[in-house]
C-alpha positions as CSV (number, residue, x, y, z in Angstrom):
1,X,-5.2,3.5,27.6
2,X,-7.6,0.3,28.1
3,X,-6.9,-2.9,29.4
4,X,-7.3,-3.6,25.7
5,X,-4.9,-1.9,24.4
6,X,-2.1,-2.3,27.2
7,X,-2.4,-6.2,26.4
8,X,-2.4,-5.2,22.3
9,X,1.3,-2.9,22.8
10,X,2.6,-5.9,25.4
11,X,1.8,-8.3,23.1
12,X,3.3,-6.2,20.2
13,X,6.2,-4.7,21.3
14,X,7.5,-7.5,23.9
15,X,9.8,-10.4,23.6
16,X,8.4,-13.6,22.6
17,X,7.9,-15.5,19.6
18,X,5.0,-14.7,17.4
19,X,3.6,-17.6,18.3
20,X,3.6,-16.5,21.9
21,X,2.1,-13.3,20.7
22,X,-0.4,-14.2,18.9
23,X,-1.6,-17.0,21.3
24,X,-1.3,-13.7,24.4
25,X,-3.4,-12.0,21.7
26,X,-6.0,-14.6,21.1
27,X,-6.3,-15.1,24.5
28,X,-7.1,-12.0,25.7
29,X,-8.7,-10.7,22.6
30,X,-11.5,-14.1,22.1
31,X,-13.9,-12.1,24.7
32,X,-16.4,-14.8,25.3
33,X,-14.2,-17.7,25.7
34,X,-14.8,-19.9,23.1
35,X,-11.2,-20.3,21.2
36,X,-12.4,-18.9,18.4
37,X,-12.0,-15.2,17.4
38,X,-15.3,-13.6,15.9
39,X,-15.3,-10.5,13.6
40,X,-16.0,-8.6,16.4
41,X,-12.6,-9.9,18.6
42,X,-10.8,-9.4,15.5
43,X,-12.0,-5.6,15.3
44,X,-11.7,-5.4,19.2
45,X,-8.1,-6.6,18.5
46,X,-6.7,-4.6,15.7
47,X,-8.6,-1.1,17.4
48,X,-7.0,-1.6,20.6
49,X,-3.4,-2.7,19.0
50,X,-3.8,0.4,16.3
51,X,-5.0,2.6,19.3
52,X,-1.9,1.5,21.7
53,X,0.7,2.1,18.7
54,X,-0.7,5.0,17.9
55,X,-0.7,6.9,21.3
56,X,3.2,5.5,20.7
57,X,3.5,7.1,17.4
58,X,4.7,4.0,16.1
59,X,1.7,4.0,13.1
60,X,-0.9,6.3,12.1
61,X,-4.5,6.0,12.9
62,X,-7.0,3.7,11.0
63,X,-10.0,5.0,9.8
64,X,-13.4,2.8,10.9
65,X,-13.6,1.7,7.7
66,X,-10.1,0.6,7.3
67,X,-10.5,-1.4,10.4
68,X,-13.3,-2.7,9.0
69,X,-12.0,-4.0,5.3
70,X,-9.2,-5.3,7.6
71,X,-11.6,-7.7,9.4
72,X,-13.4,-8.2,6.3
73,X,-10.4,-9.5,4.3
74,X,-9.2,-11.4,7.2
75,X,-12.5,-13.5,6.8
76,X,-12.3,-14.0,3.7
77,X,-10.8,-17.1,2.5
78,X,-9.1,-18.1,-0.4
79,X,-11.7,-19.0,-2.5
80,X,-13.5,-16.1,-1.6
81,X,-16.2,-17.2,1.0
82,X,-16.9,-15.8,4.6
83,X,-16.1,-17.8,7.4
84,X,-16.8,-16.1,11.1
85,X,-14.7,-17.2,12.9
86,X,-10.6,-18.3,13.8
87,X,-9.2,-20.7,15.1
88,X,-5.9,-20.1,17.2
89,X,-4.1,-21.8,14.3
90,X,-5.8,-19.6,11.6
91,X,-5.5,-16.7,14.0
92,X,-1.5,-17.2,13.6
93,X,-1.2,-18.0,9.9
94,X,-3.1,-14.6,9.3
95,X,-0.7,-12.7,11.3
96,X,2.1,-13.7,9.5
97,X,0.5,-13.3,5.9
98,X,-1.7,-10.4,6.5
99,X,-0.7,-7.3,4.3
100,X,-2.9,-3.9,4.6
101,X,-3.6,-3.3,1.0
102,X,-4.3,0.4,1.8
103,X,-0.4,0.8,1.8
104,X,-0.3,1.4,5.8
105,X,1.5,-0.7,7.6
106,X,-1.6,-2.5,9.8
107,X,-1.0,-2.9,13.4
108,X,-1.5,-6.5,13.1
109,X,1.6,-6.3,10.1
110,X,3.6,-5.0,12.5
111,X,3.7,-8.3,14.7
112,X,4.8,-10.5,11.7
113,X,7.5,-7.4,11.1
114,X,8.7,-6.8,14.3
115,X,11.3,-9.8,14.1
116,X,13.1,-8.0,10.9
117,X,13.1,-4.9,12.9
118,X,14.7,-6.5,16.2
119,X,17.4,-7.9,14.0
120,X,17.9,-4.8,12.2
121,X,18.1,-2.8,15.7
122,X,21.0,-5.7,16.7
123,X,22.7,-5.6,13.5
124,X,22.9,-1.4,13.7
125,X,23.9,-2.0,17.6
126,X,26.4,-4.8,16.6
127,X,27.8,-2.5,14.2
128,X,27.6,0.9,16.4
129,X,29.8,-1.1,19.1
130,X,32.6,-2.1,16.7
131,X,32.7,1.8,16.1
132,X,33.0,2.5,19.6
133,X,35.9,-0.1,19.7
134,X,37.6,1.1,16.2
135,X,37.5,4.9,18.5
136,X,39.2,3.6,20.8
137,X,42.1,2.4,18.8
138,X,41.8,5.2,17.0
139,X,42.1,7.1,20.2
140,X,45.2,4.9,21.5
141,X,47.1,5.1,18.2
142,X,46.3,9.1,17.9
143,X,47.9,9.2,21.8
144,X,50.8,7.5,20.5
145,X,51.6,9.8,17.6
146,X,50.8,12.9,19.9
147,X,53.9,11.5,22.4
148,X,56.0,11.8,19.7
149,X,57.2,15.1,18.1
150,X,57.8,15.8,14.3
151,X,61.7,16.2,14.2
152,X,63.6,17.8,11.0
153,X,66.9,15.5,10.1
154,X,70.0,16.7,7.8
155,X,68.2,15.2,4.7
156,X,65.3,17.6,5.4
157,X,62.2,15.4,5.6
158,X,60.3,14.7,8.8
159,X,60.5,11.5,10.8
160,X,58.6,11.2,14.1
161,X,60.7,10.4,16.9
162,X,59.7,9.8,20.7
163,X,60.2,12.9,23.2
């Protein structure tokens, strides 16, 4: 693993906003210092971040030319013409609308993701912990009914009655 890529999977996979981690990203990622991210940074970046995740087995492997329609369509605007490079403010709105249209879930899709997955994780912990308190009622009421002992009376039905 690169310095690259350990940067990418901080970035990624840390705490923060995605503000914060796209601005760590464009920082580290815009290679010759000029606050704007070429074709090339943006390759650099989505390579490193796909390579990173992928040693995780978080997401599969893109293929060259993935990456590469990835950069393309990135730099592409809305009306259809190339621009080279992005701003840190372009940088950020692309992260958060970016899509793979191969149907793989892109590295750089995984930052504007990675909130709904944090709350998901909470909501299945939030809900995981009020099991592990309903057990232990459970376990206090089933202590209860094991103190007490099934007893016949004369009008042969069972009542439970303490020991």
């Amino acid at each position: 693993m690169d310095v690259f890529e350990v940067f990418a999977l901080l970035s990624t996979l840390c705490r923060g906003s995605l503000a914060d981690k796209a601005s760590l990203l464009f920082a580290v990622f815009d290679v010759d210092n000029t606050s704007d991210m070429s074709e090339d940074e943006l390759a650099l970046l989505i390579n490193a971040t796909n390579s990173a995740l992928s040693k995780l087995r978080i997401i599969d492997v893109m293929a060259e030319d993935e990456v590469e329609y990835a950069v393309a369509l990135a730099f592409t605007d809305h009306s259809g013409r190339t621009r080279h490079h992005f701003s840190p403010v372009d940088f950020l709105y692309w992260i958060r609308t970016h899509e793979t249209p191969l149907g793989l879930l892109g590295p750089l899709s995984l930052l504007a993701k990675l909130q709904d997955i944090i709350a998901l994780i909470n909501e299945r912990a939030t809900h995981l912990t009020s099991l592990i308190n309903f057990d232990n009622v459970a376990d206090t009421i089933l202590l209860k009914l094991m103190a007490t002992q099934p007893r016949i009376n004369t009008k042969t039905h069972a009542t439970l009655l303490p020991r």
